[in-house]
N, C-alpha and C positions, 0 to 999 in steps of 0.2 A: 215232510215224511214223519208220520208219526211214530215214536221214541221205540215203540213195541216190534217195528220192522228192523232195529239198529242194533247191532251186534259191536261191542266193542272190542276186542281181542290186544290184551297189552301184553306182549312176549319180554323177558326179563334182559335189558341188553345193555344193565349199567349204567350208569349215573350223566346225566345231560348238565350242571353246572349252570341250569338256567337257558342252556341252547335248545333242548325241545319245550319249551311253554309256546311258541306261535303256532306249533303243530303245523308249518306248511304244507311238507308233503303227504299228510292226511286229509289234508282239508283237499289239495290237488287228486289225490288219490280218488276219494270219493265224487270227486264233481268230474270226473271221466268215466267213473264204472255210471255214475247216474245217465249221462249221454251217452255213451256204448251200451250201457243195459247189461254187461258182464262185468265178471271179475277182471279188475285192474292191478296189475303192480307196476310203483314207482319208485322207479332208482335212478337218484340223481348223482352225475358224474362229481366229482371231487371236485371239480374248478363251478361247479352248479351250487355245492354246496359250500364251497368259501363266499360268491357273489350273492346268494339268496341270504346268506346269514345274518345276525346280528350281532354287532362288534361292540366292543368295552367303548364309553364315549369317551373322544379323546379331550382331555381337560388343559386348561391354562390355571394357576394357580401362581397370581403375585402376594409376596409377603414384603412386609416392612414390618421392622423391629428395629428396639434399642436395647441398649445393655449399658450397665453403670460400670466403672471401671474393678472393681468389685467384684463384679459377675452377675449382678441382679438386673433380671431382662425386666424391664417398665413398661415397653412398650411390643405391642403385636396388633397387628392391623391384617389381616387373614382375608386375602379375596378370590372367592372358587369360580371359573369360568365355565357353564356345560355338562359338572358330572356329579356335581349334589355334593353335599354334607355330609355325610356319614362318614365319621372318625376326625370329623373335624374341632368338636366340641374341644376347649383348649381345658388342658388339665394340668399344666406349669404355673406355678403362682405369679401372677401381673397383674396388677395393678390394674392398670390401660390397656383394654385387649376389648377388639372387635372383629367378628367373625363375618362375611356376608358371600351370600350362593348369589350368581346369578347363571341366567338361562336354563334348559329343561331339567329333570328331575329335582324340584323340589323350589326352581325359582319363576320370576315372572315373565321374564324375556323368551320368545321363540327359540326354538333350540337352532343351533349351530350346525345340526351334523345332517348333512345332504343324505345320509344314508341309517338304515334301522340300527338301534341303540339298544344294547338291552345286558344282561346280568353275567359280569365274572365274578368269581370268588371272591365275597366280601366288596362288591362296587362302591367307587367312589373313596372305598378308606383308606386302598390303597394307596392310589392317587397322591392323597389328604393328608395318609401319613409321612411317606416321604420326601413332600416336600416341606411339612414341618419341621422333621428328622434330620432334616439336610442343614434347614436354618440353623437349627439349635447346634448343630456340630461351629457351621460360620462364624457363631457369636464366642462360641467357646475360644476357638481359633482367636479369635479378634483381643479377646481378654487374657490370652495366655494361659487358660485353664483347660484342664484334662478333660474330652467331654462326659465321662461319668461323673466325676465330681460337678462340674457345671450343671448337668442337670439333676444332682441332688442338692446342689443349693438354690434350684428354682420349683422344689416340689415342696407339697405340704401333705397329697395324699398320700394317706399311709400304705391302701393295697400295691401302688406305683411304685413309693419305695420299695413295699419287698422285694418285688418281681425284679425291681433294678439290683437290687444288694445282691438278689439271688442269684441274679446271672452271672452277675460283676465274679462270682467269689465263684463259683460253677466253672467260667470260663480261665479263672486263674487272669482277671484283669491286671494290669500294674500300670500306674500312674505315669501318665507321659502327656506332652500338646501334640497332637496333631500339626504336620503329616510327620509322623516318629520315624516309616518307613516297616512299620511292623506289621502291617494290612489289616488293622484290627476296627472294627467299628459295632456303634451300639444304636438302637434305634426300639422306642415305646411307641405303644395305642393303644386302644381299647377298642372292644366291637363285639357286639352281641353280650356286653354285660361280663365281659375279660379282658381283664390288666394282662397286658404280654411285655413281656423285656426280649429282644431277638439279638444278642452279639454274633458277628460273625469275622472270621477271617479269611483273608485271599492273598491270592499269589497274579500278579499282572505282570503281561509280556510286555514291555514297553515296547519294543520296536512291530507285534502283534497289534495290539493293543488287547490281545484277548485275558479273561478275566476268569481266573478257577478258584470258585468258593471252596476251600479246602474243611472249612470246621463252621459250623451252625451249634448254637447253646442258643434255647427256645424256653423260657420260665411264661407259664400263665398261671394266676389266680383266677380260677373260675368258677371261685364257691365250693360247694359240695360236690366232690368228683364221685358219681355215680358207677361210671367204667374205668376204669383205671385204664387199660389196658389199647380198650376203644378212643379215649382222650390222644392216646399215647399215638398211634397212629396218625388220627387225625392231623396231629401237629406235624408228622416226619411226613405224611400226603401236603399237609398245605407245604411245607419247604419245600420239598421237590416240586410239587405244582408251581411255588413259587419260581423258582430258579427261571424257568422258561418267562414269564413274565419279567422279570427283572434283568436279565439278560439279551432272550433273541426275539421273544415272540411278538412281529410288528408286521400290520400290515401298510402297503404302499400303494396309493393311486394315484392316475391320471386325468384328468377329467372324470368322467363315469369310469372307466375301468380299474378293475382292481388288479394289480399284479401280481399279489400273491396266488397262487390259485393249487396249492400241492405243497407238501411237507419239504421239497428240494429247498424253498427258499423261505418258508415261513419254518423256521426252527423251533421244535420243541426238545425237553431236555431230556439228555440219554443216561443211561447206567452210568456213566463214564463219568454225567456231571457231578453224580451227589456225593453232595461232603460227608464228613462224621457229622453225626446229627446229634442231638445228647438234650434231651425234653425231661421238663422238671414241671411238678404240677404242684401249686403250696397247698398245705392242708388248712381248708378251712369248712370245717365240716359244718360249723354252728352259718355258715352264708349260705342261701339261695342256690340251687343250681342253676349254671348260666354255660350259654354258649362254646361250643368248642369242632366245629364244622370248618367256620373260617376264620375264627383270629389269628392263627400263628403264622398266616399267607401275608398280613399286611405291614409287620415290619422290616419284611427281607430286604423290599429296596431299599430303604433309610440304610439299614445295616451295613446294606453291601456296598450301596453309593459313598458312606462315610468310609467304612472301610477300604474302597479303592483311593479315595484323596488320602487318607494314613499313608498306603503303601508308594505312591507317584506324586503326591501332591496333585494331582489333576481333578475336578469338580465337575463330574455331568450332571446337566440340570434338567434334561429327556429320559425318559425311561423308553425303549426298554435303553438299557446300558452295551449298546453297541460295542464291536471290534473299531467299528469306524469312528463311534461318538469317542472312545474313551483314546485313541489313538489322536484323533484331531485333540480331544484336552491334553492327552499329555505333548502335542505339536505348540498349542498355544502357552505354554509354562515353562517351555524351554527355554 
């Protein structure tokens, strides 16, 4: 059909997060009005549009590290399974450190995932970040050091540092090892060209297992902050967007079928979840302007995964951070 007969009509209905780029139900829409010869509308039922979608790829990521009794980590050996690089790039000072992707986005192996794969907020660094974030807390743990201070005796860059001091002194840190019992954890990354520092605190039901992030402190260096105000949102949208990733939102299958199919059991996060939030932006007017859409989404797991071992001693190493995952961990530590 030549271009000139094609009307496109885009109605304003808010932000897709990467879920409308395949366009299905237009591409379906038009290849029915082309065989009927009339106008078509396509509406796909809820459980249509969970099953047609394209989901976050689900990652494995093994780490091995060492640490000198000191505190100075030597050794990182970083291996991404299925969901790419991005946020993986190590920015702790070691010595011996190897990063390696395999399988789709961005390595050589066939991809893994029986079903369409395609973009949540910040892909892949999420992932990347937290299960570095988790590490570094392990090491801390193992060496008897606080993990703030542990990971300022494993940094050299200086925009890292700030973001950590700034948080650290924001949040009213105080030096303790892990699990103190105080629900507090810290968790860095970069993404899109910003240093983020994310501490967060919680409160976990032990005999629940359920998990309420009660205070979020969010520091990014993003260079030249252009919107102040726009920045500022951005980062209290990625936490609360965050929270449903890092807590419920998972889906479940069976062979081909997907079980989640409606908001009853795929949980997303309510008024009820969100914490105090308290975003701090460094002034660096003489740097670049960089990214600020999705960095402050990617260190809530770290944050909140460290922060739940602080408060129970319990370590989940699945996201999202189930009632059930974080209940069986605190079953297994008893």
């Amino acid at each position: 059909m030549d271009k000139k007969n094609v009307r496109v009509i885009t109605p304003f209905v808010g932000g897709g997060f990467g879920g409308k780029t395949r366009n299905g139900q237009a591409i379906e829409a038009a290849k029915l009005a082309k065989l009927a010869k009339a106008p078509v509308q396509v509406g796909w039922t809820r459980a249509e549009e969970f099953f047609y979608d394209s989901f976050r790829p689900a990652s494995v990521i093994k780490v091995k590290s060492g640490v000198t009794k000191e505190g100075k980590v030597v050794l990182w050996d970083f291996d991404i399974y299925f969901a790419g690089g991005r946020g993986s790039k190590l920015f702790y000072n070691v010595p011996n450190h190897r990063t390696t992707t395999y399988g789709n986005r961005g390595g050589g192996a066939p991809s893994a995932h029986p079903f369409a794969t395609g973009a949540w907020r910040a892909p892949a660094n999420h992932n990347n970040t937290f299960a570095r974030e988790c590490q570094m807390d392990i090491m801390a743990e193992k060496v008897g050091m606080d993990p703030v201070e542990f990971r300022l005796k494993n940094l050299k860059n200086e925009k890292m540092i700030g973001v950590l001091k700034a948080g650290a002194e924001k949040f009213g840190w105080t030096t303790a090892k892990a699990p103190s019992g105080r629900g507090v954890g810290v968790a860095l990354g970069i993404d899109s060209g910003t240093y983020v520092a994310t501490v967060a605190k919680v409160g976990v039901d032990k005999r629940k297992g359920s998990v309420k992030v009660k205070r979020v402190v969010c520091v990014q260096n993003m260079g030249l902050v252009i919107n102040p105000q726009g920045a500022k949102l951005q980062m209290e949208g990625c936490i609360t967007m965050g929270l449903g990733y890092v807590l419920s939102e998972e889906l479940r299958f069976k062979g081909g079928e997907v079980l989640d199919v409606n908001f009853n059991t795929y949980e997303l996060p309510k008024f009820s979840w969100v914490p105090k939030i308290e975003t701090v932006t460094i002034e660096a007017n003489d740097q670049p302007a960089q990214g600020g859409g999705e960095p402050a989404i990617i260190c809530l797991g770290g944050a909140v995964g460290n922060a739940i071992y602080d408060a129970v001693g319990a370590r989940v190493l699945q996201l999202p951070l189930t009632r059930e995952r974080v209940k069986a961990a605190i079953g297994e530590g008893a």
